[in-house]
LUMNU-807111 format. One line per field, with one value per residue: x, y, z of N, C-alpha, C in turn; residue in three letters. Coordinates in nm, 3 decimals, m for minus. Example, Ala and Ser with C-alpha at 12.3 -4.5 7.8 and 13.67 -1.06 7.14 Angstrom:
BEGIN
n_x = [1.319;1.285];
n_y = [m0.569;m0.225];
n_z = [0.780;0.708];
ca_x = [1.230;1.367];
ca_y = [m0.450;m0.106];
ca_z = [0.780;0.714];
c_x = [1.320;1.290];
c_y = [m0.330;0.003];
c_z = [0.780;0.787];
aa = [ALA;SER];
***
This chain:
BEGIN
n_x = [1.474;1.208;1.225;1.349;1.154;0.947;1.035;0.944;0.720;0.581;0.662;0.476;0.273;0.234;0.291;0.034;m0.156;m0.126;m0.089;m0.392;m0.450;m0.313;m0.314;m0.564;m0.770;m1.028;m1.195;m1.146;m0.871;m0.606;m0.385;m0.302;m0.146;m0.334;m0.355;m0.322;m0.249;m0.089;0.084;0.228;0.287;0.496;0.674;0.783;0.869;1.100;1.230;1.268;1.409;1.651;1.716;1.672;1.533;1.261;1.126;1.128;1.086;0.787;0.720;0.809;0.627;0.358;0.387;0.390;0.133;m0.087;0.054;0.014;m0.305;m0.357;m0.307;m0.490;m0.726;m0.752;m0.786];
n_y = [m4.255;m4.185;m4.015;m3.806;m3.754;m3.613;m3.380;m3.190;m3.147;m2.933;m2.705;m2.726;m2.778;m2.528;m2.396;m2.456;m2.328;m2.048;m1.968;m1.960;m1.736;m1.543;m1.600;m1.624;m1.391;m1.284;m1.516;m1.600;m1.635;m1.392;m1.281;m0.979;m0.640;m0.510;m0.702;m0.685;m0.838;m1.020;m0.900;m0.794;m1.030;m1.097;m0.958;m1.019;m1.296;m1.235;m1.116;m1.294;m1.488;m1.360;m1.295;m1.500;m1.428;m1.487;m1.351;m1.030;m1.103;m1.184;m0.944;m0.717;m0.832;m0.767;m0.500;m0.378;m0.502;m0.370;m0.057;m0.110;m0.090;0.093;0.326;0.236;0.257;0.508;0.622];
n_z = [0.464;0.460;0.684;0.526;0.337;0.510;0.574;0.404;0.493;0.640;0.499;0.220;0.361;0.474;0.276;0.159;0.281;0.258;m0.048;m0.179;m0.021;m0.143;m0.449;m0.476;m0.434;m0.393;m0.453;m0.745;m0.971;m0.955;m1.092;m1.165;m1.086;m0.912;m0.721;m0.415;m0.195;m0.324;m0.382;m0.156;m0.055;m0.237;m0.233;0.072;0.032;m0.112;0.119;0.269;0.126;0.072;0.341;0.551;0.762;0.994;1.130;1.050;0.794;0.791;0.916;0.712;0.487;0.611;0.693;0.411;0.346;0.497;0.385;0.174;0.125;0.305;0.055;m0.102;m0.017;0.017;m0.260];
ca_x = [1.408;1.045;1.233;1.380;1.047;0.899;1.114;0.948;0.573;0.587;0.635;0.376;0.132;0.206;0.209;m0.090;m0.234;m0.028;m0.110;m0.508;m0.478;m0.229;m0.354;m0.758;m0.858;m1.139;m1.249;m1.101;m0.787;m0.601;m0.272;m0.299;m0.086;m0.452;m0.403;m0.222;m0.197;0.023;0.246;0.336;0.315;0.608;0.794;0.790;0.860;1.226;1.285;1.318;1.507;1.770;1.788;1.654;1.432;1.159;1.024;1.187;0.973;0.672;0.711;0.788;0.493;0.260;0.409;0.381;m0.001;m0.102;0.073;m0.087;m0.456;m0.413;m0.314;m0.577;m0.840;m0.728;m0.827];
ca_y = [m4.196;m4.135;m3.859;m3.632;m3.695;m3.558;m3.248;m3.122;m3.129;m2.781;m2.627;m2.809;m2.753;m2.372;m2.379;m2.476;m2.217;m1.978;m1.948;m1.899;m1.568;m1.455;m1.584;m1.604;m1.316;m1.257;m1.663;m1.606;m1.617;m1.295;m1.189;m0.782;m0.506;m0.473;m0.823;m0.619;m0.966;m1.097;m0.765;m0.790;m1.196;m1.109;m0.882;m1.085;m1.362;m1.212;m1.085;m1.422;m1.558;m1.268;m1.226;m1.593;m1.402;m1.529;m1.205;m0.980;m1.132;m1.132;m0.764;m0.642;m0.856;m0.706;m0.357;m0.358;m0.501;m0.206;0.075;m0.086;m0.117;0.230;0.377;0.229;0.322;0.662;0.685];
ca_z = [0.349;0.488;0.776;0.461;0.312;0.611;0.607;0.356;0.571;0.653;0.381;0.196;0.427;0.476;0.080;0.060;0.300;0.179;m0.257;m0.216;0.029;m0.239;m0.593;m0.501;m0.276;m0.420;m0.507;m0.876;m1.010;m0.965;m1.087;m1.183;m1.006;m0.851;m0.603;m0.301;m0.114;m0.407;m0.384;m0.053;m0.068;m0.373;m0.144;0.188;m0.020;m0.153;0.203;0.328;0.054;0.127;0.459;0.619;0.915;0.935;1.214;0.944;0.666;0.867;0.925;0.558;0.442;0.681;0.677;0.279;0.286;0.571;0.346;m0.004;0.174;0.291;m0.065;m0.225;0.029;m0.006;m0.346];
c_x = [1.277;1.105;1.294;1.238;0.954;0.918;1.039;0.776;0.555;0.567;0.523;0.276;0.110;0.168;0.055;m0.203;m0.188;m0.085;m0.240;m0.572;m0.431;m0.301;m0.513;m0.809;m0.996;m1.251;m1.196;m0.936;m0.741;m0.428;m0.184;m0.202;m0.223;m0.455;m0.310;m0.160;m0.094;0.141;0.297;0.344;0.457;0.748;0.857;0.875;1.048;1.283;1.342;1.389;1.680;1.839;1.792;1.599;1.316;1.043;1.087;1.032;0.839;0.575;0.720;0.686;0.378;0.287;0.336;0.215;m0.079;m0.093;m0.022;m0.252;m0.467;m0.424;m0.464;m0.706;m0.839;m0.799;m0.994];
c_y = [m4.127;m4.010;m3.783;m3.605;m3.564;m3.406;m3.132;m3.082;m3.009;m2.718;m2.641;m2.731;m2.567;m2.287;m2.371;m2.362;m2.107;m1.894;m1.925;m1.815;m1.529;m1.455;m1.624;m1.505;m1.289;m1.410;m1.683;m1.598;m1.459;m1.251;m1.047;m0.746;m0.471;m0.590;m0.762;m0.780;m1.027;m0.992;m0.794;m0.942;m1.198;m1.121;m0.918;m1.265;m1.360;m1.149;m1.160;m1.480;m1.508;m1.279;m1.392;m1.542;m1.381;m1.406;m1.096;m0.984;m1.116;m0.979;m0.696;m0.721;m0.790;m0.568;m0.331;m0.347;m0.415;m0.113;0.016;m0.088;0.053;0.352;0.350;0.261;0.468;0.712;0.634];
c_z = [0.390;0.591;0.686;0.386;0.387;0.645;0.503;0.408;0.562;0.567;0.263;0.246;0.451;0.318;0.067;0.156;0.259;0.036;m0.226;m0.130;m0.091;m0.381;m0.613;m0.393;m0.245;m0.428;m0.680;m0.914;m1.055;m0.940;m1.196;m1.072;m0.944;m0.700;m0.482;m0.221;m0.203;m0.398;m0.284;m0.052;m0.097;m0.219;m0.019;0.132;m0.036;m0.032;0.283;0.259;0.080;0.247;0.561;0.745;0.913;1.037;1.061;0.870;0.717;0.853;0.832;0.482;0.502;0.694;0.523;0.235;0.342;0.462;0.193;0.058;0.161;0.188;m0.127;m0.128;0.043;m0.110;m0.390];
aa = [UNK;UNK;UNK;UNK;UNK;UNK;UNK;UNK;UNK;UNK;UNK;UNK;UNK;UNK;UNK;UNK;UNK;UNK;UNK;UNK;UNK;UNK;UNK;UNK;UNK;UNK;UNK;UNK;UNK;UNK;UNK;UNK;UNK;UNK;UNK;UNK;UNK;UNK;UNK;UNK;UNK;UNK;UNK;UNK;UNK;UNK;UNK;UNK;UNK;UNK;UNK;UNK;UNK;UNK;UNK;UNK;UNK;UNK;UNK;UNK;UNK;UNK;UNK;UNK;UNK;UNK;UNK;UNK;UNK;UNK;UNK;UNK;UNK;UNK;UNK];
***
């Protein structure tokens, strides 16, 4: 019982670093079409659910928050 508890460590712990890049970037609670870290969070998020690669997901989370940074420093 305590090693399937155990199984779930990881995730947990990446949870919990994880949710306050995405839903506090600022120190406040922030979920607008304005939190770029929650967009690509979303999107990296449903790439791994899909596909299970976890370089993959990586790479369309970090591609996504690159191209939204550079949009919005554009304008």
């Amino acid at each position: 019982m305590l090693q399937q508890a155990l199984r779930f460590v990881p995730v947990a712990v990446l949870s919990a670093l994880i949710a306050p890049a995405l839903f506090l970037p600022k120190g406040s609670l922030d979920l607008s079409v304005g939190n770029i870290r929650l967009i690509a969070g979303l999107l990296a998020i449903l790439v791994a659910w899909r596909t299970k690669n976890i370089l993959l997901t990586i790479v369309v989370g970090m591609a996504c928050l690159l191209i939204l940074q550079m949009l919005i420093s554009t304008h």
